[in-house]
C-alpha positions in Angstrom: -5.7 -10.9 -7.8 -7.7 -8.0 -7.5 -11.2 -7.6 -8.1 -12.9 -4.7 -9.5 -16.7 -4.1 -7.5 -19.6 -3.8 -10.7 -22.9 -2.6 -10.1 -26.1 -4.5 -10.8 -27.0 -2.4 -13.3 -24.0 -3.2 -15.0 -24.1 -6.4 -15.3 -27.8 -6.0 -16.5 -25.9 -4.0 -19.3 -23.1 -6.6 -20.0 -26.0 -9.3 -19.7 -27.9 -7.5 -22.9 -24.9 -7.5 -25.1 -23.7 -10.8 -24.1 -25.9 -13.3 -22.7 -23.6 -15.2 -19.8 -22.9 -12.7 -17.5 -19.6 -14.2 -16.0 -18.2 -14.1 -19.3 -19.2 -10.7 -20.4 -18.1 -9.9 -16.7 -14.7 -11.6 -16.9 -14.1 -9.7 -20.3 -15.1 -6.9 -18.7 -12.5 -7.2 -16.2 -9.5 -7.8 -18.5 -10.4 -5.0 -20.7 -10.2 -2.6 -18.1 -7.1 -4.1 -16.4 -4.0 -1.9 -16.6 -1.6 -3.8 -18.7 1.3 -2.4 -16.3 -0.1 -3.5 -13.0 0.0 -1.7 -10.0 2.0 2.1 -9.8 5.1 2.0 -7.7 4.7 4.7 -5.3 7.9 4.6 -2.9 11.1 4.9 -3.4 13.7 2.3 -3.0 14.3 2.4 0.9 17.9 3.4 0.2 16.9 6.6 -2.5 14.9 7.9 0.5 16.3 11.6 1.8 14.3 12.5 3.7 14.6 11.7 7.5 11.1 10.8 8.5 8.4 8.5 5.9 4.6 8.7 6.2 3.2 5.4 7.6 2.1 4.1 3.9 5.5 4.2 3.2 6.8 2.9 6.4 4.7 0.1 6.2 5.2 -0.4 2.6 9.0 -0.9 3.6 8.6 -2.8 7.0 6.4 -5.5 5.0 3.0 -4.3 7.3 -0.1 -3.5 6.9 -0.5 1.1 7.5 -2.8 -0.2 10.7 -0.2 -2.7 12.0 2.1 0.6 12.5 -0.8 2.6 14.1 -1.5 0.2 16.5 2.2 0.3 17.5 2.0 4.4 17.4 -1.1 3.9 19.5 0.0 1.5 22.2 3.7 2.6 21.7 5.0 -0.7 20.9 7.0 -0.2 17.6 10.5 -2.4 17.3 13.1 -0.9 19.2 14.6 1.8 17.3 11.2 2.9 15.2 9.8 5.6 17.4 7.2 7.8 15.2 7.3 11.2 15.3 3.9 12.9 15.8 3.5 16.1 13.4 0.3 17.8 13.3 -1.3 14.9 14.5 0.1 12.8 11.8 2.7 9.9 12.5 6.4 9.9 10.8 8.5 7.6 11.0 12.5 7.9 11.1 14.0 6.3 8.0 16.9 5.6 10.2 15.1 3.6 12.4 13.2 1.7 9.9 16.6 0.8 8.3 17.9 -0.5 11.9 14.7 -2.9 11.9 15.6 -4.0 8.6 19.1 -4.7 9.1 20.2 -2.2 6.2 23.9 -0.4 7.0 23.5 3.2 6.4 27.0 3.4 3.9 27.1 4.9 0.9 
């Protein structure tokens, strides 16, 4: 569950119309929900074309946290197969490599 920070003077506000302020908060909460949930922002791993990912997406795919791959950039631990690609200072990492870790065949 995710939880949506709300300011003091907020709840001071919601307090006023309401009276309980974990009920006017909790209504709060599910009226500003987004009744979709959560964007998708990656591709399926095997729609990807391109041969490197950003680490967001790496991680996103490898099931990790975006730190959990920098600290393998960083003390050059990644699985075997996973090497990053620095490009102007930013880490990529090889699709190719991130399918080997998975196990995915790379057929059509």
């Amino acid at each position: 569950m995710a939880y949506k920070l709300i300011w003091p003077a907020t709840l001071a506000s919601l307090e006023r119309k309401g009276g309980n302020i974990l009920e006017v908060a909790a209504q709060h909460l599910t009226d500003n929900a987004s009744p979709s949930g959560p964007p998708t922002l990656f591709l399926p791993l095997e729609a990807v074309t391109s041969p490197t990912v950003d680490t967001a997406a790496a991680a996103h795919y490898l099931n990790r946290r975006p730190q959990t791959l920098r600290g393998w950039a960083c003390a050059e631990t990644w699985p075997e197969g996973l090497r990053p690609v620095r490009i102007n200072g930013r880490l990529a990492w090889p699709v190719a490599g991130i399918k080997a870790v998975l196990g995915v065949s790379h057929e059509l």
